[in-house]
N, C-alpha and C positions, 0 to 999 in steps of 0.2 A: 860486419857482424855487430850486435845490438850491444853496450857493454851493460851490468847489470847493475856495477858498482860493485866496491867492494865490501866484505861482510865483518867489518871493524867493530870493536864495540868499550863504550866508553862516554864518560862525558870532558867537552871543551869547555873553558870560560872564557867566554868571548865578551871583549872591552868592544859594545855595541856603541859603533857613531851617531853624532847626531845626525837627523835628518833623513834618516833609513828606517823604514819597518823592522820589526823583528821575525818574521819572516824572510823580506828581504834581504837579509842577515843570513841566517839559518840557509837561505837557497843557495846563498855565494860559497860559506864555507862547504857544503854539501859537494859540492861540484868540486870544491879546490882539495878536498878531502878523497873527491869520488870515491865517497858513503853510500851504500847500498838502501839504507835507511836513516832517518834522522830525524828530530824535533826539535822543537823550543819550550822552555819551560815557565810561558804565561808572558805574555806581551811587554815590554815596554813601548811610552810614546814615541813616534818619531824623535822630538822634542830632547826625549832622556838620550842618558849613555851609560855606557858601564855595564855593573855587572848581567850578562846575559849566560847560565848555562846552556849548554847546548846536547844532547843528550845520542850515542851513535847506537845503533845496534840493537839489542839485548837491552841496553841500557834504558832505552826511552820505556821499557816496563817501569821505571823507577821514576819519572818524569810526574808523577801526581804529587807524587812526595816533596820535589820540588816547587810544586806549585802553590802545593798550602805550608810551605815553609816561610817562616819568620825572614821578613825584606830590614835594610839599614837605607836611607838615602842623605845627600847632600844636597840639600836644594837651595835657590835664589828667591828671593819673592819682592815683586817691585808694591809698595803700597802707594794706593792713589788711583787706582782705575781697575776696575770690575769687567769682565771679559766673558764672553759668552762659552768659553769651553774651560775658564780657569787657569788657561796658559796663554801664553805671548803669540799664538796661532790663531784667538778666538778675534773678536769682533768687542771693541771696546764700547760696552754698554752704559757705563758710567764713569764721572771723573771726578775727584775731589783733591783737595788740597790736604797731605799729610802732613805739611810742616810745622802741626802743633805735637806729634805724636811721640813721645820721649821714650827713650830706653825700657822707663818702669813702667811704662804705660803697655807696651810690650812684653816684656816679662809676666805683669798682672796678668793681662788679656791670655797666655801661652800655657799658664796654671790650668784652664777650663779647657787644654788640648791633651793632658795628661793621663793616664789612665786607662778605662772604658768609654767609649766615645759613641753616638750618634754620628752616622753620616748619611745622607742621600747623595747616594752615584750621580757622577756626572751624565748628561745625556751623551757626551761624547766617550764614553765609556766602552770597553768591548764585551759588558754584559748585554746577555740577548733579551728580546721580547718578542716572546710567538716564534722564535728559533732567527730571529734577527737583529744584528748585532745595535745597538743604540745609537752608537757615534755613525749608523746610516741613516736612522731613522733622523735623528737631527741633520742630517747634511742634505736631507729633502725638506726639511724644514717641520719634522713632525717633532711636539714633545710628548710622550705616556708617562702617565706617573709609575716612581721608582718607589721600591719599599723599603726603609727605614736601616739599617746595617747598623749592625755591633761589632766594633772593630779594637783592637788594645793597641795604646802607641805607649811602647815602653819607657823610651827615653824620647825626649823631646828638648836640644839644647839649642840657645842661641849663641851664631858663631861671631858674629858681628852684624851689626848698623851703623847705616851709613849714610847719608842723606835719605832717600826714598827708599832704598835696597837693605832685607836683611838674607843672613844667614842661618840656616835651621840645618841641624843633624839631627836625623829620625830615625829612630828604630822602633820595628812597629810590624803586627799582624800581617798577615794573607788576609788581602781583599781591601786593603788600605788606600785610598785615592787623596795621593798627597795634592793635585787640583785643587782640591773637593776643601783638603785642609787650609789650603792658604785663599780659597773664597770664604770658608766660615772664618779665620784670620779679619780679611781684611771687612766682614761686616761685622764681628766682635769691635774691632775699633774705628769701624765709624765711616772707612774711607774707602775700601775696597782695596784688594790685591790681587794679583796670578802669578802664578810661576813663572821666570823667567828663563830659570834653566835648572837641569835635575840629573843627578844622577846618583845611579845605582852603587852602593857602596858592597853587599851582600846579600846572599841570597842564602839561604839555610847554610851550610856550613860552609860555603864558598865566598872568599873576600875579594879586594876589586887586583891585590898584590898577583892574584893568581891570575888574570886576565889577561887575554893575548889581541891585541891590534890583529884585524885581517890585513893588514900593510905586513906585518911580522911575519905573520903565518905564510902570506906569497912569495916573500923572500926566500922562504926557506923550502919552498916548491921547486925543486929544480930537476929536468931529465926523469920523470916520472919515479921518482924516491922517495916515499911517503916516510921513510924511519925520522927523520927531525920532526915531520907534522906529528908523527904518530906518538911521539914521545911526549905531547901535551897533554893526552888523554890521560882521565884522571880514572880510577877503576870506580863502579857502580857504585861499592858497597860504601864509596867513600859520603856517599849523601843521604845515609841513613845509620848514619855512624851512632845518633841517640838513640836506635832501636834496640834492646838486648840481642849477641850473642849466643846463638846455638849451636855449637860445633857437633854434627852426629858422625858418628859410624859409617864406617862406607858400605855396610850393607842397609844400614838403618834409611843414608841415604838418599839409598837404589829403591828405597820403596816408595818415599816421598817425591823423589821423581818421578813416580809412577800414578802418583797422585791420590797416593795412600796416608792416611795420618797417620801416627807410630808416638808410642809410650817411649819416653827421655824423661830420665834423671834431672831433679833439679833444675827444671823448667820454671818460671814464672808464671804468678796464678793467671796470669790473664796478658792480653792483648797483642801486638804484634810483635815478631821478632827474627834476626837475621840468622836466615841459616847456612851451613859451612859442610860440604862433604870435606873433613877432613878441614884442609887447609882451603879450599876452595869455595867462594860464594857461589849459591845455588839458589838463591832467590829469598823471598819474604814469608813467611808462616804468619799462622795465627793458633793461638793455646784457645782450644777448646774448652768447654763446660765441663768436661769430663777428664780434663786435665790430660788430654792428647795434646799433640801436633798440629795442625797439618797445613798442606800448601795453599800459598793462598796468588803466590806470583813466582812463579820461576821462570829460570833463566837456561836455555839450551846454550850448551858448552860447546 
C-alpha cells in the first residue's frame, strides 16, 4: 500500500552541506521526515552552507515570506583571479597579481558596497529567462542580457586579510548575489576575485545557532519515531513574527475562515497581519481600504 506521507506542519533549519543542491537537501529530509509536503525557501549554491529553512505542511503557505526576507552571510573571497560564474566552480578567466593590494585599499574599495547598490545577476543565477533558469542557459554556453537590480547591503564588515584571502560578513536584501559582490569587489580593485566559500548565517528571523546537520537529524530516526525529529519543527507563525498581531473572536474567526472579511477593533490602517483564532494561528490578512479584515492566506488546522 502507497504511503502518502505524513501531514506534519512546520518549519526545519536545516545547516545545508556543501556540495548539495538545495533541493537535494529538501528531498532527503522530506523522506527522513516522511513529509507529506514540503519546500525550500529560495536556493542556495551547491558551493554555500548553512542557513537553509525548510518549510512542512500548512507551513510552506508562509515560504514567500521567507524568500523575500532579509539574508546574513559569511563569505571567503580569494583576490587575484576572475571566474566565469564568481565562485571557485567557474572557469578562471583572468589572473592578476594582488600583492600590492593593502588593507585600506580594501576597506576604501568596500565604502562603494555599502548601502543601495547596483547589480547584474550572475548568468549562473537561478533567475529565469523566457521561464528558463540562467545558470542553463550559460551551461550551454548562451549569455542574454540581465537587467540592472537594486539591492540594500546593510552591513558590510571586514573579518580579516590575509595574503590573497579576505573575510566579509553581510547582511543584506532578498535578491542579493554575493558572486556578483565579490566580482564587482575584485574589478573595483583592479585584480579580480570569486568566492571561495559562503555560508549562510540567517535568513529572516532564523539564525545558523537554530540549524540542524542531516547527520543529527538521522541519528535521531530510530524504529519509525518521529517525536525527537518532530521536536525541531519550529511553528509558522514564527517567520512573520514583524507582521502585526490580530487576535479575533472565535466566532469572528469562523467567518474569516470562511473567507469573509470582518470589522476588528483596533486594527492597523493598512497592510498585512497575523491572525490568531483565539490563541491559535490561522493564517495572514490583509486591512482593507475600508478598514475591514480579510484573508488573504490561511491555514487549515
Amino acid at each position: 500500500m502507497r504511503r502518502h506521507g505524513r501531514n506534519i506542519s512546520g518549519i526545519l533549519i536545516l545547516d545545508k552541506p556543501e556540495g548539495e543542491s538545495s533541493n537535494r537537501s529538501l528531498q532527503k529530509v522530506k523522506r527522513l521526515f516522511e513529509a507529506a509536503k514540503a519546500g525550500h525557501t529560495g536556493s542556495l549554491d551547491p558551493l554555500a552552507t548553512g542557513v537553509l529553512p525548510l518549510c512542512f505542511g500548512e507551513a510552506t503557505k508562509i515560504s514567500q515570506f521567507l524568500l523575500d526576507s532579509n539574508k546574513a552571510y559569511r563569505t571567503k573571497i580569494k583576490l587575484g583571479e576572475k571566474t566565469s560564474t564568481g565562485d571557485s566552480e567557474g572557469e578562471v578567466l583572468a589572473v592578476k597579481d594582488p600583492g600590492h593590494i593593502t588593507l585600506k585599499d580594501i576597506e576604501k574599495a568596500l565604502v562603494n558596497f555599502r548601502g543601495e547598490i547596483q547589480q547584474v545577476p550572475s548568468m549562473y543565477s537561478a533567475l529565469k529567462h523566457q521561464g528558463v533558469p540562467l545558470y542553463k542557459l550559460a551551461r550551454a554556453g548562451k549569455t542574454v542580457e540581465r537587467k540592472t537590480r537594486m539591492v540594500s547591503i546593510y552591513e558590510l564588515s571586514l573579518i580579516s586579510f590575509e595574503n590573497t584571502f579576505l573575510e566579509l560578513d553581510i547582511h543584506c536584501s532578498k535578491g542579493t548575489y554575493v558572486r556578483t559582490l565579490a566580482d564587482d569587489l575584485g574589478e573595483t580593485l583592479g585584480v579580480g576575485a570569486h568566492v571561495v566559500a559562503l555560508r549562510r548565517t540567517q535568513a529572516g528571523p532564523f539564525k545558523l545557532e537554530q540549524a540542524q546537520s542531516y547527520e543529527s537529524l538521522e541519528q535521531l530516526r530510530k524504529d519509525d519515531d518521529f517525536s525527537a525529529l518532530d521536536e525541531f519543527l519550529i511553528p509558522a507563525d514564527q517567520a512573520v513574527m514583524e507582521i502585526p498581531e490580530v487576535v479575533l473572536p472565535g466566532a469572528t474567526a469562523d467567518y474569516v475562515l470562511q473567507g469573509q472579511a470582518v470589522i476588528v477593533r483596533h486594527l492597523p490602517s493598512s497592510g498585512l497581519v497575523r491572525l490568531y483564532k483565539e490563541a491559535t494561528f490561522i493564517g495572514i490578512g490583509e486591512i482593507l481600504d475600508d478598514g475591514r479584515v480579510a484573508p488573504k492566506r490561511l491555514f487549515v488546522s
